[in-house]
C-alpha positions in Angstrom: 11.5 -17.9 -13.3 8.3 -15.3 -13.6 7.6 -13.2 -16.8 6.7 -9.6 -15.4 3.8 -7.8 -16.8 5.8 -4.5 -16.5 4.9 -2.1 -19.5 5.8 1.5 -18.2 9.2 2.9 -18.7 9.7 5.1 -15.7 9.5 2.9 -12.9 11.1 3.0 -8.9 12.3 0.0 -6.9 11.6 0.1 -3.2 15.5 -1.8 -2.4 16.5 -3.2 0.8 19.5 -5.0 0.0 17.5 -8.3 1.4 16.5 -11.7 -0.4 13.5 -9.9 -1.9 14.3 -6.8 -3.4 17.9 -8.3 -4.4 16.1 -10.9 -6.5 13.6 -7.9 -8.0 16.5 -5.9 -8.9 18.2 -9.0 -10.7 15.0 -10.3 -12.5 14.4 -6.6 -13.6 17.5 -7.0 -14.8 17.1 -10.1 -16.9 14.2 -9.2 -18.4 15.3 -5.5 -19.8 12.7 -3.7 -17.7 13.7 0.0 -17.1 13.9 0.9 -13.4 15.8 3.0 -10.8 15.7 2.4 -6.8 15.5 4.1 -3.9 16.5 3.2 0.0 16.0 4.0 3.0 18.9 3.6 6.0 16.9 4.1 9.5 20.2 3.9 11.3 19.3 1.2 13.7 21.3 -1.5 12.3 24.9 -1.4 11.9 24.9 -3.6 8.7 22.3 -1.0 7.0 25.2 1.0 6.3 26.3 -1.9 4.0 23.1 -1.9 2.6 22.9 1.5 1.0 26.8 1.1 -0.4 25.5 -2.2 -2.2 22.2 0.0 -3.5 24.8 2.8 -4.6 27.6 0.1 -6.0 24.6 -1.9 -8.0 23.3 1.6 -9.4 26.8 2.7 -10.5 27.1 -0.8 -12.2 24.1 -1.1 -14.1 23.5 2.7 -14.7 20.6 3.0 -12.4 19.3 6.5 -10.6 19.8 5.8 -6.8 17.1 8.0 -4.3 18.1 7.1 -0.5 17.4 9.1 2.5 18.9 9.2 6.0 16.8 9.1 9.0 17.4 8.3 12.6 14.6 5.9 13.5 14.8 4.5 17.9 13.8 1.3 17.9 9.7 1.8 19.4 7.0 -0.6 19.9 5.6 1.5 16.9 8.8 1.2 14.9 7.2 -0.6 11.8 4.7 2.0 11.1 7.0 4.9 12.0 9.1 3.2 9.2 6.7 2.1 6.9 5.4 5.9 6.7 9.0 7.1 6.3 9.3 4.6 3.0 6.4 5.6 1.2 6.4 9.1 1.6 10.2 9.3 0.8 8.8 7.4 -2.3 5.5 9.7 -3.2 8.2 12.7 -3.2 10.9 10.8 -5.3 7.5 9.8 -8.0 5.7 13.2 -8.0 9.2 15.0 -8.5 10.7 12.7 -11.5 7.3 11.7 -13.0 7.7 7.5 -12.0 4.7 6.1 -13.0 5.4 2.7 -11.6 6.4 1.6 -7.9 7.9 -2.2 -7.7 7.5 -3.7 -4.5 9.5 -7.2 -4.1 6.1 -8.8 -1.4 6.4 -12.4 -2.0 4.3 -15.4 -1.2 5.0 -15.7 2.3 4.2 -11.9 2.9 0.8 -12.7 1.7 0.1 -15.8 3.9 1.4 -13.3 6.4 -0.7 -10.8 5.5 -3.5 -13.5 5.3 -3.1 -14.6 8.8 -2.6 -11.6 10.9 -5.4 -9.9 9.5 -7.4 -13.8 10.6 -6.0 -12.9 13.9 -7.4 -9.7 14.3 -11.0 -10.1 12.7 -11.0 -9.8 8.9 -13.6 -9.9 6.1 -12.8 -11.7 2.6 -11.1 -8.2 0.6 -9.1 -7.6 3.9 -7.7 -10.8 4.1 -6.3 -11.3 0.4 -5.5 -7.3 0.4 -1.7 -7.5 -0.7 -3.1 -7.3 -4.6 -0.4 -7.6 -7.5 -1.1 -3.8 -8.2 -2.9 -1.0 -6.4 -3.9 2.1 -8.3 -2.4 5.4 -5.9 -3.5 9.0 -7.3 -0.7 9.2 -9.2 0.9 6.2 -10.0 0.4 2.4 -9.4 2.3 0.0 -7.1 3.2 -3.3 -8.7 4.3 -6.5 -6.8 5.3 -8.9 -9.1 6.8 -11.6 -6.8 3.9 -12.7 -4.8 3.3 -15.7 -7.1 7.0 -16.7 -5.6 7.8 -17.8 -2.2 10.7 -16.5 0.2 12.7 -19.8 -0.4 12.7 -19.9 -4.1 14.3 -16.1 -4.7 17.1 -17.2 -1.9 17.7 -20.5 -4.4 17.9 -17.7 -7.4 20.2 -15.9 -6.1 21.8 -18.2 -4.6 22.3 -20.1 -7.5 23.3 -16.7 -9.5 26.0 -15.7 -7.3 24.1 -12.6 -6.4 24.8 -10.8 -3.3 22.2 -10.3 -0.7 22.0 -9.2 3.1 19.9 -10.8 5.7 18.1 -8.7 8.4 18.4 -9.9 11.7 15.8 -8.0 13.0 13.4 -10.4 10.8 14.0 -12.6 14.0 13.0 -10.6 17.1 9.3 -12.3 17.4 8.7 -8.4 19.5 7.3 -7.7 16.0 3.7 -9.2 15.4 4.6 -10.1 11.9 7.8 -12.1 12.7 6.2 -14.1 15.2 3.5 -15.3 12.6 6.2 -16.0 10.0 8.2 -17.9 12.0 6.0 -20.1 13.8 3.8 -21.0 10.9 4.1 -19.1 7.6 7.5 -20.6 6.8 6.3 -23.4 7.3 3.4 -24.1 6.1 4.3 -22.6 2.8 7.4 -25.0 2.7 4.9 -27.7 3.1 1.5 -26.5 1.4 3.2 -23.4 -1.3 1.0 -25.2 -4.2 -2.4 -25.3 -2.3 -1.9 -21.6 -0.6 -1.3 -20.3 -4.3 -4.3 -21.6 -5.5 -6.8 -20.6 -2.5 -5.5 -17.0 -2.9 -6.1 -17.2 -7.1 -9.2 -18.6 -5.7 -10.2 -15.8 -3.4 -9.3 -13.6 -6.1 -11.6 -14.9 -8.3 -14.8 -15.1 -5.6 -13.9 -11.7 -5.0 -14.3 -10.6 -8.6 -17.8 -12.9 -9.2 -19.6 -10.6 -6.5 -18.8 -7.8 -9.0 -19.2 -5.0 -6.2 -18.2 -1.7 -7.9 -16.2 0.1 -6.2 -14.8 2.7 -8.5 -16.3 6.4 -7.7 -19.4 7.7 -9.3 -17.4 11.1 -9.1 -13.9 12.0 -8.5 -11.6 15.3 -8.3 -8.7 16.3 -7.1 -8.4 13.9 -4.0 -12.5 13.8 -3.4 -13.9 10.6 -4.1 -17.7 10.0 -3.7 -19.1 6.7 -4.2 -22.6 5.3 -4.2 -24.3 4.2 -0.7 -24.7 0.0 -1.1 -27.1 0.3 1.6 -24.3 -2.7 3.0 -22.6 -1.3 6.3 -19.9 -4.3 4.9 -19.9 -3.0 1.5 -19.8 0.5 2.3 -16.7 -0.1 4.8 -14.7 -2.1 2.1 -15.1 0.6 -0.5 -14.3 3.2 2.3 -11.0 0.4 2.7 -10.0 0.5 -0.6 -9.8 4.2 -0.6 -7.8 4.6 2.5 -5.4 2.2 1.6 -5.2 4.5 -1.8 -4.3 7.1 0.1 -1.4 5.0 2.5 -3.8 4.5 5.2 -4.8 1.3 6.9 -7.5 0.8 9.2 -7.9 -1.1 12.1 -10.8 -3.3 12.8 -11.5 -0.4 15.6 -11.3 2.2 13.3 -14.3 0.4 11.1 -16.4 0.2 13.6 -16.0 3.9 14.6 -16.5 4.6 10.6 -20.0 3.0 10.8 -21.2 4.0 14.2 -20.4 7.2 13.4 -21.2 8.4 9.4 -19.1 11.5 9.9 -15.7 10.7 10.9 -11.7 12.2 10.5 -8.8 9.1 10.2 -5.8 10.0 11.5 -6.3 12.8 11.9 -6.1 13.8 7.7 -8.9 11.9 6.2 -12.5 13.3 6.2 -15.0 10.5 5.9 -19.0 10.8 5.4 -21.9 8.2 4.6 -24.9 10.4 3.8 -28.2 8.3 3.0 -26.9 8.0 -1.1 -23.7 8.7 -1.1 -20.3 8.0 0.4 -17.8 10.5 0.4 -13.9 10.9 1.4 -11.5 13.6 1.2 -8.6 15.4 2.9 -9.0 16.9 6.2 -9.1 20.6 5.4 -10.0 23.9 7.7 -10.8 26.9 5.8 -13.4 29.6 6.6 -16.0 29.8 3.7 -18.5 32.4 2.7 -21.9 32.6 3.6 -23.4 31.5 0.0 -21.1 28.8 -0.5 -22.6 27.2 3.0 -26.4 27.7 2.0 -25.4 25.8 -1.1 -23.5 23.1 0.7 -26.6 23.1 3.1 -29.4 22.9 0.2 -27.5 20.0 -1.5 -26.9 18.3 1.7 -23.0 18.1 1.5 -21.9 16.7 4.7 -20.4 19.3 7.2 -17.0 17.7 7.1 -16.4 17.6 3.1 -17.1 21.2 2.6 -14.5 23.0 3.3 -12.0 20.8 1.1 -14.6 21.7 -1.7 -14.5 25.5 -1.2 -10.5 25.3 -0.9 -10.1 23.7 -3.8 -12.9 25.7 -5.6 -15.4 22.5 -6.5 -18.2 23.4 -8.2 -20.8 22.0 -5.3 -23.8 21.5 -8.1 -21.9 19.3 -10.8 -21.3 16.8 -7.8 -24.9 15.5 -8.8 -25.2 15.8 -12.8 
């Protein structure tokens, strides 16, 4: 079906039981890729019970490790973030403790015209819209999504045609979640109709994305610091500050952006320090720590913003070597 370009050895499936990590966990399978997986039961669905048996029943089978974790999750208006956060740190603490250096995600095509068009519907430039990427470097490992060359309809027909067992979420129907109402009143459809042409305009966006050959790796990084050059681009600035964030499991709103810009000296969520200085750009965790009086004149001399200091002094930074 799809030749993965999956080269680590030590590598964690994020499994639902559903049509799309089923088929992951088959064609991982088929293709002798190394892999254990981990789940997550939010205990709001009777049938997710089932789910974690069939995780545990596959791993016992196929001599796979098996990470779950229990949590009682009420069904909010802010449910899919709530849960979404649960996931990925349950899977940052499963990686950092057994060394994984690879995290599969089973996002498909339709997830990215999804992606795609709620991020049209709220006000979205060019790297925003195509932001589900096939792999996104984290500190420590990467995340690779090998399916999204794949629509929703033609893993169903694989497993389908495999005999493999999968489990179909209801609650991928209740349209009081913004992201089911877009796939099913057009994504499903359209990709059912136009699955050729969508593929291409995303390898194509790809590709214009790459010719403006923005760099946006650091100009210095350690630890979790990260300072980057000032494009002297409020848009360019904002999608390096982006790319960062979403590094570090954080998305921003459109309102969030704005703030970022109007402001130059900002906290996200309340655990991301943000700065844009007149040449550089600098992000880092939220830390509060007292500091000596000679580490502040140095801080002040060199013009380090107010809110990045204290994360250098905690995690004893040499200030001057910022600028070599």
């Amino acid at each position: 079906m799809i030749k993965f370009n999956i080269n680590t050895t030590k590598n964690l499936l994020a499994f639902s039981g559903g049509i799309d990590s089923s088929s992951l966990f088959f064609l991982l399978l088929e293709q002798n890729i190394p892999f254990d997986i981990a789940i997550v039961n939010y205990n709001i669905r009777e049938q997710s019970k089932d789910e974690v048996t069939y995780a545990k029943e596959l791993a016992t089978k196929y001599n796979k490790k098996c990470f779950f974790k229990e949590v009682v999750l009420k069904n909010t208006s802010n449910f899919e973030k709530e849960a979404r956060d649960i996931r990925y740190t349950f899977f940052d603490e499963i990686i950092k403790e057994h060394n994984y250096d690879t995290l599969l995600t089973a996002h498909q095509l339709n997830d990215k015209l999804e992606w795609f068009m709620m991020q049209l519907s709220k006000g979205a430039g060019l790297v925003e819209l195509i932001g589900l990427e096939e792999k996104t470097k984290k500190d420590n490992y990467t995340i690779y999504r090998p399916l999204l060359e794949l629509s929703k309809e033609e893993l169903e027909i694989f497993l389908q045609e495999n005999n493999h067992k999968y489990f179909i979420d209801e609650s991928n129907y209740d349209e009081k979640y913004k992201r089911n109402y877009f796939r099913k009143n057009f994504v499903n459809e359209l990709i059912k109709k136009y699955k050729n042409g969508i593929k291409n305009s995303f390898t194509y966006l790809n590709n214009d994305i790459q010719s403006l050959n923005v760099n946006f790796e650091p100009i210095y990084e350690k630890e979790s610091l990260e300072i980057f050059e000032n494009k002297k681009d409020d848009n360019l600035n904002i999608k390096i500050i982006d790319k960062s964030l979403k590094k570090r499991g954080v998305l921003l709103s459109n309102a969030q952006r704005n703030e970022i810009i109007r402001q130059r000296e900002i906290t996200i969520s309340d655990k991301i320090n943000i700065s844009i200085s007149n040449e550089y750009i600098y992000i880092c965790p939220k830390v509060i720590n007292t500091m000596d009086k000679k580490f502040k004149e140095i801080c002040r001399v060199l013009k380090i913003p107010n809110n990045i200091r204290a994360y250098l002094f905690e995690k004893d930074i040499e200030v001057k070597e910022l600028f070599i």
